[in-house]
FIKOLZA-1660 file (N, C-alpha, C; in steps of 0.1 Angstrom, whole numbers, plus 5000, padded with zeros to 4 digits):
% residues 191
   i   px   py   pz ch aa at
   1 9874 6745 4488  A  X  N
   1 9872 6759 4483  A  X CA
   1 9871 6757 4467  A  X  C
   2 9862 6766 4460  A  X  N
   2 9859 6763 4448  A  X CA
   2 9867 6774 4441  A  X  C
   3 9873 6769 4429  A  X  N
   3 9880 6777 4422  A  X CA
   3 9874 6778 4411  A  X  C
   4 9875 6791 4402  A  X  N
   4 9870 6794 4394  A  X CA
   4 9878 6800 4381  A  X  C
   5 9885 6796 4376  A  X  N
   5 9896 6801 4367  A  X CA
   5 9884 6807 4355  A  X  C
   6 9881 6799 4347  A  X  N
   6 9872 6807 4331  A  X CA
   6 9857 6803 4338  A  X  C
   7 9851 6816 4334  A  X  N
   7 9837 6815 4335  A  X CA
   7 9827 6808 4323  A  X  C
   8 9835 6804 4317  A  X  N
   8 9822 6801 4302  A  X CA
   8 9832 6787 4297  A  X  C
   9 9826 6777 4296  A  X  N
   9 9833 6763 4293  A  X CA
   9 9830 6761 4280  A  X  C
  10 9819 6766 4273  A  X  N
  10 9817 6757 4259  A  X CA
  10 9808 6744 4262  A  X  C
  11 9806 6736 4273  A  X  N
  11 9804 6724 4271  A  X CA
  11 9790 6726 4271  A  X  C
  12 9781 6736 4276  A  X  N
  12 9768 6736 4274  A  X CA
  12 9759 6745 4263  A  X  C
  13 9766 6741 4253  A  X  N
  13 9763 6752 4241  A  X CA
  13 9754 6741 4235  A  X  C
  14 9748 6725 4239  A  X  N
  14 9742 6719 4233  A  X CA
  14 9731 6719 4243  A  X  C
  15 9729 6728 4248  A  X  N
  15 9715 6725 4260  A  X CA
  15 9716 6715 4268  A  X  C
  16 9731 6712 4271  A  X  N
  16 9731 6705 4288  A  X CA
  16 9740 6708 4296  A  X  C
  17 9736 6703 4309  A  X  N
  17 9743 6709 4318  A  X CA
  17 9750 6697 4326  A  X  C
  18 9762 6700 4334  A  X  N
  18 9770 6690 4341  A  X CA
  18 9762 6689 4358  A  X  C
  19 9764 6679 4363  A  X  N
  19 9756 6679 4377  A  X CA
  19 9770 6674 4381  A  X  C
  20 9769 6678 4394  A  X  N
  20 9775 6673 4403  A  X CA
  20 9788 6660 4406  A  X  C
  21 9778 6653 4398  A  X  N
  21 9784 6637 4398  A  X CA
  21 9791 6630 4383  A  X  C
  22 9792 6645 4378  A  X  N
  22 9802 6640 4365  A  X CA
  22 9789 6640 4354  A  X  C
  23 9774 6634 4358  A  X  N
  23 9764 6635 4345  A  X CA
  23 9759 6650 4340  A  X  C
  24 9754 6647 4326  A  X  N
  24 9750 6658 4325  A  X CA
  24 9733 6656 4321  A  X  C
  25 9726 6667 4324  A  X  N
  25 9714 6671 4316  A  X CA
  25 9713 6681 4309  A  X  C
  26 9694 6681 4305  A  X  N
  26 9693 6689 4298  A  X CA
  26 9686 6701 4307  A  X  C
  27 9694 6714 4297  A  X  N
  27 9690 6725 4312  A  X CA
  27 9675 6727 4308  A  X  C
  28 9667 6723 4307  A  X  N
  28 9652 6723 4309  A  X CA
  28 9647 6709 4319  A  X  C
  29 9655 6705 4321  A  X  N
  29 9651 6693 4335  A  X CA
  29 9641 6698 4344  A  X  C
  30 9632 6688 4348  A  X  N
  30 9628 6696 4364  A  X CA
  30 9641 6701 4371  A  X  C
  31 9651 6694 4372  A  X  N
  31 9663 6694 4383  A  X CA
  31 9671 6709 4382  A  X  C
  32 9673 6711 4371  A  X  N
  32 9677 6723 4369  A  X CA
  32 9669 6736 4365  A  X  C
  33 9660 6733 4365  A  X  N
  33 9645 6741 4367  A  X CA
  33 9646 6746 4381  A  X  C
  34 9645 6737 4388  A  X  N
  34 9645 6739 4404  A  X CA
  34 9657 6743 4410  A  X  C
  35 9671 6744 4404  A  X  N
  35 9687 6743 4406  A  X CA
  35 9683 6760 4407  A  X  C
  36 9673 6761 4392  A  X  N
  36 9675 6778 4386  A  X CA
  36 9670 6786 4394  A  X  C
  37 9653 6781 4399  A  X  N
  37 9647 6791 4407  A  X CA
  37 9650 6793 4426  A  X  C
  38 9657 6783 4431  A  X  N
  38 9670 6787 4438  A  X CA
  38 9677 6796 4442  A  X  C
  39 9687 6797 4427  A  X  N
  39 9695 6811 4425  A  X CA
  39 9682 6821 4424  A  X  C
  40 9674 6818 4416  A  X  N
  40 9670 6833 4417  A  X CA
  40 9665 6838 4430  A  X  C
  41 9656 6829 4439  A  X  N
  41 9652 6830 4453  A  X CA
  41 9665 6837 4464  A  X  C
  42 9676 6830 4459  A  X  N
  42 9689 6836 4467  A  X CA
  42 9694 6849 4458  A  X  C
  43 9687 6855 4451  A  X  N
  43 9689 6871 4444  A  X CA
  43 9683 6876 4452  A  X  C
  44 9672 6869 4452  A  X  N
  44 9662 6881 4459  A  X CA
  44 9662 6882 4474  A  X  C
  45 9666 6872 4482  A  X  N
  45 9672 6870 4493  A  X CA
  45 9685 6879 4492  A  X  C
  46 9692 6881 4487  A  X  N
  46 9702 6892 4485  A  X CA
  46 9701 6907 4482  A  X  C
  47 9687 6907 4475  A  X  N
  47 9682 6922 4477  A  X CA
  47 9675 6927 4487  A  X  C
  48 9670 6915 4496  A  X  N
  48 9666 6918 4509  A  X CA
  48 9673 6920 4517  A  X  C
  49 9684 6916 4518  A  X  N
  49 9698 6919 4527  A  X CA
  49 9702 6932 4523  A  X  C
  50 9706 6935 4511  A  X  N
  50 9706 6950 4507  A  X CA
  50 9697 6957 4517  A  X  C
  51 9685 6960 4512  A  X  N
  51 9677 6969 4518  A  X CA
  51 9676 6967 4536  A  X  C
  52 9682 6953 4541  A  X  N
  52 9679 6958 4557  A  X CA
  52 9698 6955 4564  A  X  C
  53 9704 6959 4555  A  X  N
  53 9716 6964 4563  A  X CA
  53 9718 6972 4578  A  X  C
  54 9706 6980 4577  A  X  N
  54 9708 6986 4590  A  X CA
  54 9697 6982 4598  A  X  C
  55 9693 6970 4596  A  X  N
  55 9685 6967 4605  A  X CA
  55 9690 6957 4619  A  X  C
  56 9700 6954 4619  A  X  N
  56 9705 6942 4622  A  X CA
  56 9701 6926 4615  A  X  C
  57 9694 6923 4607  A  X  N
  57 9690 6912 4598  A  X CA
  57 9700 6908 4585  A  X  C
  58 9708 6917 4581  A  X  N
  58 9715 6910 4571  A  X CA
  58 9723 6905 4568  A  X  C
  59 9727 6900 4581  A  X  N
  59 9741 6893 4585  A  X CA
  59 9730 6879 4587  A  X  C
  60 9719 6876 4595  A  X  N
  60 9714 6864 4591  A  X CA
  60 9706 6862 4576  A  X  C
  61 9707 6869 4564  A  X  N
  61 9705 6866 4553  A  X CA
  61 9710 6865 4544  A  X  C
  62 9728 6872 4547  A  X  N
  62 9739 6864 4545  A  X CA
  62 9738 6850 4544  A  X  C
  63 9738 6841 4561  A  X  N
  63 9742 6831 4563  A  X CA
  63 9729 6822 4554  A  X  C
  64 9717 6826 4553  A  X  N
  64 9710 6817 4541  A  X CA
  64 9713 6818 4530  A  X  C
  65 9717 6827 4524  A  X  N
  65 9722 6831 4510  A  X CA
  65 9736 6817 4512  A  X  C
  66 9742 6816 4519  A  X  N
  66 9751 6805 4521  A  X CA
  66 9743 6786 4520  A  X  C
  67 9734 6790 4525  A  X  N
  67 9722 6780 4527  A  X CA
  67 9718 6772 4515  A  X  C
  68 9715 6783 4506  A  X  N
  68 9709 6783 4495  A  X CA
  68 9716 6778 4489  A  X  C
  69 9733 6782 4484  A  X  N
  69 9743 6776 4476  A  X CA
  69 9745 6762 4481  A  X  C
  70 9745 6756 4492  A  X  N
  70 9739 6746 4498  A  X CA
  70 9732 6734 4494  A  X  C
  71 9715 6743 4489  A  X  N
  71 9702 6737 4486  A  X CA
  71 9709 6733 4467  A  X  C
  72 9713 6745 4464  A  X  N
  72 9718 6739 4455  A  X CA
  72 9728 6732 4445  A  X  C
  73 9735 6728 4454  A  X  N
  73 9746 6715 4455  A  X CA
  73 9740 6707 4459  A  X  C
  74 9731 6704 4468  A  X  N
  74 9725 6696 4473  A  X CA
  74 9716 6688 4459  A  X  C
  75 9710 6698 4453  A  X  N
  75 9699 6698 4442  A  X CA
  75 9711 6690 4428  A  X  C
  76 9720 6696 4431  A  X  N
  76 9730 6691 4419  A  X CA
  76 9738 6680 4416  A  X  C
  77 9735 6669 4432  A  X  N
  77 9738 6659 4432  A  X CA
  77 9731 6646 4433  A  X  C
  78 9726 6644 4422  A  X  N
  78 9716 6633 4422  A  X CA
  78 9718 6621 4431  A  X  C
  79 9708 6615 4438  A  X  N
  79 9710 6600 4451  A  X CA
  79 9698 6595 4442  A  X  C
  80 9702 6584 4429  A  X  N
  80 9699 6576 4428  A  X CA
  80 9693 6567 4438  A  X  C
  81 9701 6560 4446  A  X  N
  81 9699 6553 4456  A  X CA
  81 9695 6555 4466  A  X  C
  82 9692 6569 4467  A  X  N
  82 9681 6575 4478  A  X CA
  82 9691 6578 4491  A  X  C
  83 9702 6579 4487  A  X  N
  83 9713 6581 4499  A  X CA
  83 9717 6593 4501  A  X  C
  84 9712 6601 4509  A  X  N
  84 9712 6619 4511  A  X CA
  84 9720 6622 4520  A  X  C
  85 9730 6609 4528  A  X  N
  85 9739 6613 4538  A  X CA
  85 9748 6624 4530  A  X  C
  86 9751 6638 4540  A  X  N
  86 9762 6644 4539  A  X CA
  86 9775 6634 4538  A  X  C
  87 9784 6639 4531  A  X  N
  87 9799 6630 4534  A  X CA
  87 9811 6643 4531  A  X  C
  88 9820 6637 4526  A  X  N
  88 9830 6647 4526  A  X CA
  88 9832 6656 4513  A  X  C
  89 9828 6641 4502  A  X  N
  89 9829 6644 4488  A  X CA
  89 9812 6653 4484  A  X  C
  90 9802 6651 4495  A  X  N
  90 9787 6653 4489  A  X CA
  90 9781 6665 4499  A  X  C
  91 9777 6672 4492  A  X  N
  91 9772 6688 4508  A  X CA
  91 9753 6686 4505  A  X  C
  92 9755 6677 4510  A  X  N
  92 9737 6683 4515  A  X CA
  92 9730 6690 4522  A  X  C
  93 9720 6696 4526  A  X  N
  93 9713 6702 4535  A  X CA
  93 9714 6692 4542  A  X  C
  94 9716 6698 4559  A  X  N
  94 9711 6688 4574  A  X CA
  94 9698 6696 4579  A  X  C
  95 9692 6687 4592  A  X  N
  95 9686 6686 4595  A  X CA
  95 9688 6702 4605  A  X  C
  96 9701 6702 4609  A  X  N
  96 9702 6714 4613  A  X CA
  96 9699 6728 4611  A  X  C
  97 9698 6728 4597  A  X  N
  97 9698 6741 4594  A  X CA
  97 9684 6743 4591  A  X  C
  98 9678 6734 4591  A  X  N
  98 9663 6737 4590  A  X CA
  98 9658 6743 4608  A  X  C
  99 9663 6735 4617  A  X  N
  99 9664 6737 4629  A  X CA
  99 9662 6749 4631  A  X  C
 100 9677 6756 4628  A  X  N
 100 9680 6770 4629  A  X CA
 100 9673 6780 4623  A  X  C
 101 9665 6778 4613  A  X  N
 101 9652 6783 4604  A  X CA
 101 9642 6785 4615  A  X  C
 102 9636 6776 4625  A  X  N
 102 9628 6770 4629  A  X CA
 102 9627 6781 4646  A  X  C
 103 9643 6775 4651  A  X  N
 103 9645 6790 4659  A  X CA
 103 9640 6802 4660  A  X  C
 104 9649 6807 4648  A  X  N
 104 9646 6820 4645  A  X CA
 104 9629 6829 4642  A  X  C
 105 9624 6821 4631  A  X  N
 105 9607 6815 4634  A  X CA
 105 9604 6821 4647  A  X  C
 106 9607 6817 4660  A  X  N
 106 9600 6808 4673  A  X CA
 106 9604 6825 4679  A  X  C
 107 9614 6826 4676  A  X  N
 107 9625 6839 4686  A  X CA
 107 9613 6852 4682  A  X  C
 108 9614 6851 4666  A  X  N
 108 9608 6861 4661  A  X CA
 108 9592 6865 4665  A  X  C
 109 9582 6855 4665  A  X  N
 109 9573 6850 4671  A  X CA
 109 9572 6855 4685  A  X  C
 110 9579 6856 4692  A  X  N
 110 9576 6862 4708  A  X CA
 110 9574 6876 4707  A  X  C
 111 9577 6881 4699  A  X  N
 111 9577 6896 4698  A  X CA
 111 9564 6901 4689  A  X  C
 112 9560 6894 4684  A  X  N
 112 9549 6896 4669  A  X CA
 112 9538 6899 4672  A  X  C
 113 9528 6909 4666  A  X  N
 113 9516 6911 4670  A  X CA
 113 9506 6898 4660  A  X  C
 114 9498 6897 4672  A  X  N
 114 9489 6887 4664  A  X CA
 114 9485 6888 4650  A  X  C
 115 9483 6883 4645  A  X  N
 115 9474 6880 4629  A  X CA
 115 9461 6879 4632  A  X  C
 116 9456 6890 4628  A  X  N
 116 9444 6890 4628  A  X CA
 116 9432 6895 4611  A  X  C
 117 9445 6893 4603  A  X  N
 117 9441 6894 4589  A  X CA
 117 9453 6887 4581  A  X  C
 118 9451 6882 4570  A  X  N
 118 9461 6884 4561  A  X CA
 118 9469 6897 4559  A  X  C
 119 9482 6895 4556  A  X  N
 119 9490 6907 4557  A  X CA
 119 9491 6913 4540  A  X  C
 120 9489 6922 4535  A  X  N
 120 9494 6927 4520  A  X CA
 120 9510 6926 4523  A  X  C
 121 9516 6921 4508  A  X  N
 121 9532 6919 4510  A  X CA
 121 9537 6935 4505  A  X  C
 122 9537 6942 4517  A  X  N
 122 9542 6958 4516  A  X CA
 122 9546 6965 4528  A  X  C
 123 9546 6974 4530  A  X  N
 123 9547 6979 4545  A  X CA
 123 9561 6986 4544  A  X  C
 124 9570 6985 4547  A  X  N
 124 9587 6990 4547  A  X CA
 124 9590 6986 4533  A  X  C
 125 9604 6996 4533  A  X  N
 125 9608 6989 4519  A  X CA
 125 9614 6976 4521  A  X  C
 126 9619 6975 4533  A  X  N
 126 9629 6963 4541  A  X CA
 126 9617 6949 4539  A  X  C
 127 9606 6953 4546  A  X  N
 127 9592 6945 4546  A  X CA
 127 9588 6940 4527  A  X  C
 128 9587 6951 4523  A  X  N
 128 9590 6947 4507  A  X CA
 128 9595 6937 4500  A  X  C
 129 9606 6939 4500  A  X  N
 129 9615 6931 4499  A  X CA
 129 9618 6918 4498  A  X  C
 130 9618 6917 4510  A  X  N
 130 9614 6905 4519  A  X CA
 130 9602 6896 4519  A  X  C
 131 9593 6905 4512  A  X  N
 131 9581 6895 4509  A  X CA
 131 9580 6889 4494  A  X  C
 132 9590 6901 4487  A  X  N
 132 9591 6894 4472  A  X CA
 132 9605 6881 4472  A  X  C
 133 9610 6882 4479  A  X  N
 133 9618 6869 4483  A  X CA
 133 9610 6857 4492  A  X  C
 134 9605 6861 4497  A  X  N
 134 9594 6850 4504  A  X CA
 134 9589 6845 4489  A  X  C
 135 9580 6849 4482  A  X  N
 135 9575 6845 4472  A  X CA
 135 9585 6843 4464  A  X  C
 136 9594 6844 4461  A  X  N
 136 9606 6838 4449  A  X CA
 136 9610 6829 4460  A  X  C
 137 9611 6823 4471  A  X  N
 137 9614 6810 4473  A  X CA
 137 9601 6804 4473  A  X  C
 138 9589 6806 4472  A  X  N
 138 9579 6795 4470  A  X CA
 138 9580 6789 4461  A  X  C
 139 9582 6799 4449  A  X  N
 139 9583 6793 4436  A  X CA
 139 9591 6781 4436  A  X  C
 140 9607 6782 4438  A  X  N
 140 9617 6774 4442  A  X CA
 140 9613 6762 4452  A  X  C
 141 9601 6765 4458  A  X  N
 141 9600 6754 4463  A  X CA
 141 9589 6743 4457  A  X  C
 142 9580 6750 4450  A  X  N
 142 9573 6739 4439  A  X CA
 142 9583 6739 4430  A  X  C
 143 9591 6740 4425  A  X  N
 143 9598 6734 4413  A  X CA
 143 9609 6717 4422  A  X  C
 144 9608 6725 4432  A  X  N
 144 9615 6714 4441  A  X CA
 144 9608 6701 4445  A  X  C
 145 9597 6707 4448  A  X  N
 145 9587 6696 4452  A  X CA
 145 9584 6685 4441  A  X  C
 146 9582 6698 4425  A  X  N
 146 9580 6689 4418  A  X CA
 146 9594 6677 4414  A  X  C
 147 9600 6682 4412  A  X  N
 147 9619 6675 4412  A  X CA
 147 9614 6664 4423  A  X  C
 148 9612 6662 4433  A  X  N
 148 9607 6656 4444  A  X CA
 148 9599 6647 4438  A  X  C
 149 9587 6647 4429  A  X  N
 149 9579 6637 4427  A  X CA
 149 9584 6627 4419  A  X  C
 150 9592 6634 4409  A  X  N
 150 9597 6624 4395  A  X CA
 150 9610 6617 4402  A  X  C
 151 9618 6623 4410  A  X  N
 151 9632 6622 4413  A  X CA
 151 9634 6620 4429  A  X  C
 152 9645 6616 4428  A  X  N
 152 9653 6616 4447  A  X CA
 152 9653 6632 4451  A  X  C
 153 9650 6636 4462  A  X  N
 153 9655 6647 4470  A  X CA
 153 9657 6646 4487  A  X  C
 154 9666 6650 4485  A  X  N
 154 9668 6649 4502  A  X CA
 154 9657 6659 4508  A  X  C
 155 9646 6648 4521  A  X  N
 155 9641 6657 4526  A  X CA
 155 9647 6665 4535  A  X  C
 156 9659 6669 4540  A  X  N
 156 9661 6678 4547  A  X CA
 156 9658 6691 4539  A  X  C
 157 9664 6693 4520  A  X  N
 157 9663 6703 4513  A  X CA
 157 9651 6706 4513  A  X  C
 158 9639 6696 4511  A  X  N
 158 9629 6702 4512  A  X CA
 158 9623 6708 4520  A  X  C
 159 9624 6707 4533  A  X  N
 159 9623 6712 4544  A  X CA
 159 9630 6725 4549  A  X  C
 160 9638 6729 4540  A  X  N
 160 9641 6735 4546  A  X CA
 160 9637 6747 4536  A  X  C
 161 9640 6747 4525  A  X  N
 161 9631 6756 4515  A  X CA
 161 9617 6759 4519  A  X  C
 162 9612 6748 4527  A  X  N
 162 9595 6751 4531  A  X CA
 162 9597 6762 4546  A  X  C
 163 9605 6760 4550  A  X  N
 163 9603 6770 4561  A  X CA
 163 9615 6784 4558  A  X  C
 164 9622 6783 4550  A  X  N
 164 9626 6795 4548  A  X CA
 164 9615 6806 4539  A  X  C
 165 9605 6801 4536  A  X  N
 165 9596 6810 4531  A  X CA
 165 9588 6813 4540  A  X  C
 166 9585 6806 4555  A  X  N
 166 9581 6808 4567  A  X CA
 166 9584 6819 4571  A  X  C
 167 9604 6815 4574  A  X  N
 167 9613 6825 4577  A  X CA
 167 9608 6840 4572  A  X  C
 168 9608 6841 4561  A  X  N
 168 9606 6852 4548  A  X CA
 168 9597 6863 4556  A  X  C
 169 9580 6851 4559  A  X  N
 169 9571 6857 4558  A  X CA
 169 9573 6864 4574  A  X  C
 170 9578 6857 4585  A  X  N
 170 9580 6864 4599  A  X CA
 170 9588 6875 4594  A  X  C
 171 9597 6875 4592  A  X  N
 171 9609 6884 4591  A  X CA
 171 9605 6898 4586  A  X  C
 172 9597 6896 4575  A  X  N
 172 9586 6909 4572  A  X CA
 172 9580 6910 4579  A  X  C
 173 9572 6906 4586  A  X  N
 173 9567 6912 4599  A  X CA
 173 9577 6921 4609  A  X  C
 174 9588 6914 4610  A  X  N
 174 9596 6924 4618  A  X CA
 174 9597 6937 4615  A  X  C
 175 9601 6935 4601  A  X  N
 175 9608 6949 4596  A  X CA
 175 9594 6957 4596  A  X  C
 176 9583 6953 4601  A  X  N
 176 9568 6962 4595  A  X CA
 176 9565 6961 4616  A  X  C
 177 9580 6969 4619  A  X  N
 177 9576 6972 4637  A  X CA
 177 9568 6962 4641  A  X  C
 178 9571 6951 4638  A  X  N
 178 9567 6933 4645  A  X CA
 178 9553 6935 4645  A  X  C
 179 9550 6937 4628  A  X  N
 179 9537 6933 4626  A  X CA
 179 9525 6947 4630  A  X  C
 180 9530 6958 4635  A  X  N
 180 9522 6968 4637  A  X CA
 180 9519 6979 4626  A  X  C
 181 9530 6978 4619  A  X  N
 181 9525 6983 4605  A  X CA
 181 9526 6973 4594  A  X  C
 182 9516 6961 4593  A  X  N
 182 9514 6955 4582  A  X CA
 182 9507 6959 4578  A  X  C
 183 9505 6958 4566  A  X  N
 183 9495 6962 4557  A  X CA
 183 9480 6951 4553  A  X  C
 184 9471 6953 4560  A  X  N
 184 9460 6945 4563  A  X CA
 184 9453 6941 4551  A  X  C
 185 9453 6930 4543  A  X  N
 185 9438 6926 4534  A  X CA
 185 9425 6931 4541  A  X  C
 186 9419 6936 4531  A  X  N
 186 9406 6940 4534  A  X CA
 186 9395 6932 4521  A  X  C
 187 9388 6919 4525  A  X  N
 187 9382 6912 4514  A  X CA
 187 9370 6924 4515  A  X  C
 188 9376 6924 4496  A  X  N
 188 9364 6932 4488  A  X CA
 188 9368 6942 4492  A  X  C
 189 9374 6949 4495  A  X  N
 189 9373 6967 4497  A  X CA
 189 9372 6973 4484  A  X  C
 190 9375 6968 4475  A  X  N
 190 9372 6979 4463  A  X CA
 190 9361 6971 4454  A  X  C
 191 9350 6968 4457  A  X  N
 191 9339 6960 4447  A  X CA
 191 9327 6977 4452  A  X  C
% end
Protein backbone atom coordinates (compact mmCIF):
# COMPACT_ATOMS: atom_id res chain seq x y z
CA UNK A 1 0.00 0.00 0.00
CA UNK A 2 1.41 3.40 -0.86
CA UNK A 3 1.41 6.04 1.65
CA UNK A 4 1.32 9.38 1.04
CA UNK A 5 1.95 11.71 4.04
CA UNK A 6 3.33 15.46 2.14
CA UNK A 7 2.56 15.97 -1.31
CA UNK A 8 5.46 18.31 -2.44
CA UNK A 9 9.15 17.02 -1.39
CA UNK A 10 11.37 19.91 -2.61
CA UNK A 11 13.71 17.39 -4.19
CA UNK A 12 12.60 18.20 -7.76
CA UNK A 13 12.88 21.88 -7.71
CA UNK A 14 16.19 21.24 -9.85
CA UNK A 15 14.40 19.51 -12.85
CA UNK A 16 14.71 15.90 -11.76
CA UNK A 17 12.81 13.44 -10.93
CA UNK A 18 13.29 10.16 -8.61
CA UNK A 19 12.46 6.71 -10.47
CA UNK A 20 11.63 3.94 -8.97
CA UNK A 21 15.04 2.45 -8.19
CA UNK A 22 16.29 5.15 -5.93
CA UNK A 23 17.82 7.11 -9.47
CA UNK A 24 16.84 10.18 -10.51
CA UNK A 25 16.27 12.11 -13.91
CA UNK A 26 15.72 14.77 -15.71
CA UNK A 27 11.88 15.47 -16.00
CA UNK A 28 12.26 16.10 -19.70
CA UNK A 29 13.67 12.36 -20.26
CA UNK A 30 11.98 10.31 -22.91
CA UNK A 31 11.13 8.10 -19.70
CA UNK A 32 9.22 10.62 -18.09
CA UNK A 33 7.85 12.12 -21.10
CA UNK A 34 6.21 8.80 -21.65
CA UNK A 35 5.68 8.29 -17.43
CA UNK A 36 3.67 11.89 -18.26
CA UNK A 37 1.60 11.12 -21.22
CA UNK A 38 0.25 7.95 -19.36
CA UNK A 39 -1.18 9.92 -16.57
CA UNK A 40 -2.64 12.00 -18.89
CA UNK A 41 -4.09 9.05 -21.20
CA UNK A 42 -5.43 7.58 -17.64
CA UNK A 43 -7.32 11.33 -17.18
CA UNK A 44 -8.89 10.89 -20.00
CA UNK A 45 -9.65 7.30 -19.48
CA UNK A 46 -11.26 8.70 -16.36
CA UNK A 47 -13.39 11.11 -18.15
CA UNK A 48 -14.62 8.43 -20.12
CA UNK A 49 -15.65 6.51 -17.19
CA UNK A 50 -17.41 9.60 -16.00
CA UNK A 51 -19.53 9.97 -18.91
CA UNK A 52 -20.48 6.07 -19.25
CA UNK A 53 -21.36 5.37 -15.62
CA UNK A 54 -24.67 4.22 -16.70
CA UNK A 55 -23.63 2.30 -19.32
CA UNK A 56 -22.41 -0.63 -17.64
CA UNK A 57 -18.53 0.07 -18.90
CA UNK A 58 -17.09 1.98 -16.15
CA UNK A 59 -16.42 -0.33 -13.81
CA UNK A 60 -14.04 -1.95 -16.62
CA UNK A 61 -12.36 1.54 -17.02
CA UNK A 62 -11.89 1.68 -13.60
CA UNK A 63 -9.91 -1.63 -13.63
CA UNK A 64 -7.53 0.11 -16.64
CA UNK A 65 -7.28 3.25 -14.91
CA UNK A 66 -5.65 0.62 -12.32
CA UNK A 67 -3.63 -0.71 -15.37
CA UNK A 68 -2.28 2.36 -16.23
CA UNK A 69 -0.87 3.16 -12.64
CA UNK A 70 0.74 -0.16 -13.48
CA UNK A 71 2.21 0.94 -16.99
CA UNK A 72 3.52 3.48 -15.04
CA UNK A 73 5.49 1.96 -12.33
CA UNK A 74 6.26 -0.32 -14.71
CA UNK A 75 7.77 2.78 -16.94
CA UNK A 76 9.43 4.01 -13.54
CA UNK A 77 11.56 1.22 -13.09
CA UNK A 78 14.32 1.07 -15.24
CA UNK A 79 15.78 -2.92 -16.35
CA UNK A 80 19.06 -2.04 -17.25
CA UNK A 81 19.65 -5.58 -17.74
CA UNK A 82 16.69 -6.19 -19.68
CA UNK A 83 15.05 -8.03 -16.73
CA UNK A 84 11.13 -7.24 -16.88
CA UNK A 85 10.27 -10.18 -14.56
CA UNK A 86 7.41 -9.06 -12.15
CA UNK A 87 8.81 -9.83 -8.50
CA UNK A 88 7.61 -8.65 -5.26
CA UNK A 89 9.77 -5.53 -4.87
CA UNK A 90 9.10 -4.64 -8.97
CA UNK A 91 5.17 -4.33 -10.63
CA UNK A 92 5.33 -4.75 -14.14
CA UNK A 93 2.78 -5.18 -16.69
CA UNK A 94 2.08 -9.18 -17.47
CA UNK A 95 1.20 -10.75 -20.28
CA UNK A 96 -2.11 -11.15 -18.82
CA UNK A 97 -3.58 -8.10 -18.82
CA UNK A 98 -2.89 -7.54 -22.26
CA UNK A 99 -4.80 -10.82 -22.67
CA UNK A 100 -7.73 -9.39 -20.89
CA UNK A 101 -7.56 -6.30 -23.27
CA UNK A 102 -7.62 -8.72 -26.11
CA UNK A 103 -10.91 -10.57 -24.64
CA UNK A 104 -12.82 -7.84 -24.32
CA UNK A 105 -11.71 -6.62 -27.98
CA UNK A 106 -12.96 -10.24 -29.28
CA UNK A 107 -16.36 -10.19 -26.84
CA UNK A 108 -17.05 -6.70 -28.03
CA UNK A 109 -16.52 -7.64 -31.72
CA UNK A 110 -19.34 -10.25 -31.88
CA UNK A 111 -21.84 -7.74 -31.52
CA UNK A 112 -20.30 -4.87 -33.87
CA UNK A 113 -21.53 -3.74 -37.10
CA UNK A 114 -19.06 -4.10 -39.76
CA UNK A 115 -16.69 -1.29 -40.85
CA UNK A 116 -17.49 -0.26 -43.75
CA UNK A 117 -15.81 3.32 -43.51
CA UNK A 118 -13.63 4.98 -41.21
CA UNK A 119 -15.54 6.09 -38.22
CA UNK A 120 -15.39 10.18 -37.22
CA UNK A 121 -14.39 10.17 -33.41
CA UNK A 122 -18.05 11.39 -32.28
CA UNK A 123 -21.33 9.96 -32.08
CA UNK A 124 -22.47 9.71 -28.16
CA UNK A 125 -21.06 11.88 -25.71
CA UNK A 126 -19.99 8.34 -23.98
CA UNK A 127 -18.52 7.52 -27.76
CA UNK A 128 -16.79 11.04 -27.52
CA UNK A 129 -15.08 10.63 -24.97
CA UNK A 130 -13.86 7.56 -25.41
CA UNK A 131 -12.30 8.38 -28.66
CA UNK A 132 -10.51 11.39 -27.19
CA UNK A 133 -8.91 8.79 -24.77
CA UNK A 134 -8.23 6.43 -27.47
CA UNK A 135 -6.17 9.15 -28.98
CA UNK A 136 -4.52 10.41 -25.57
CA UNK A 137 -3.32 6.80 -25.24
CA UNK A 138 -1.71 6.82 -28.78
CA UNK A 139 0.13 9.60 -27.93
CA UNK A 140 1.42 7.69 -24.73
CA UNK A 141 2.11 5.05 -26.81
CA UNK A 142 4.63 6.78 -29.14
CA UNK A 143 6.35 8.40 -26.44
CA UNK A 144 6.67 4.83 -25.15
CA UNK A 145 7.73 3.35 -28.20
CA UNK A 146 10.08 6.02 -28.48
CA UNK A 147 11.42 5.31 -24.59
CA UNK A 148 11.51 1.78 -26.21
CA UNK A 149 14.09 2.67 -28.84
CA UNK A 150 16.74 4.54 -26.75
CA UNK A 151 15.96 2.43 -23.47
CA UNK A 152 14.71 -1.02 -21.85
CA UNK A 153 10.87 -1.57 -21.89
CA UNK A 154 9.10 -4.39 -20.96
CA UNK A 155 7.28 -5.63 -23.87
CA UNK A 156 4.38 -6.74 -22.17
CA UNK A 157 3.90 -2.52 -21.33
CA UNK A 158 4.15 -2.03 -24.71
CA UNK A 159 1.67 -4.25 -25.72
CA UNK A 160 -0.44 -3.50 -23.83
CA UNK A 161 -0.71 0.26 -24.41
CA UNK A 162 -1.03 -0.83 -28.18
CA UNK A 163 -4.17 -2.56 -27.65
CA UNK A 164 -5.74 -0.45 -25.12
CA UNK A 165 -6.10 2.14 -27.80
CA UNK A 166 -7.71 -0.88 -29.76
CA UNK A 167 -9.72 -1.40 -26.67
CA UNK A 168 -10.64 2.59 -26.85
CA UNK A 169 -11.44 2.47 -30.43
CA UNK A 170 -14.18 -0.87 -30.02
CA UNK A 171 -15.58 0.41 -26.95
CA UNK A 172 -16.69 3.63 -28.88
CA UNK A 173 -18.30 1.67 -31.10
CA UNK A 174 -20.29 0.24 -28.41
CA UNK A 175 -21.45 3.21 -26.84
CA UNK A 176 -22.42 4.47 -30.74
CA UNK A 177 -25.38 1.26 -30.42
CA UNK A 178 -22.39 -1.25 -31.58
CA UNK A 179 -21.37 0.80 -34.38
CA UNK A 180 -24.89 1.77 -35.82
CA UNK A 181 -24.56 5.27 -35.01
CA UNK A 182 -21.02 6.00 -35.95
CA UNK A 183 -20.28 8.75 -37.47
CA UNK A 184 -19.06 7.81 -41.15
CA UNK A 185 -15.87 9.65 -43.01
CA UNK A 186 -16.99 10.78 -46.15
CA UNK A 187 -13.57 11.43 -48.31
CA UNK A 188 -13.90 14.88 -49.73
CA UNK A 189 -17.47 15.80 -48.79
CA UNK A 190 -16.78 19.26 -48.36
CA UNK A 191 -14.26 20.13 -51.51
Amino acid sequence: MVKLNKIYTKTGDDGSTGLVDGSRTAKHSARIAAIGLVDEANSAIGVAAASAKDTGHAEALFRIQNDMFDLGADLATPADDGDFAPSEMVLRVIPAQVTALETAIDVFNEDLEPLTSFVLPGGSEAAARTHVARASVRAAERAVAELAGAEGVNPSALAYINRLSDYLFVLARVFNDNGKTDVKWVPGANR
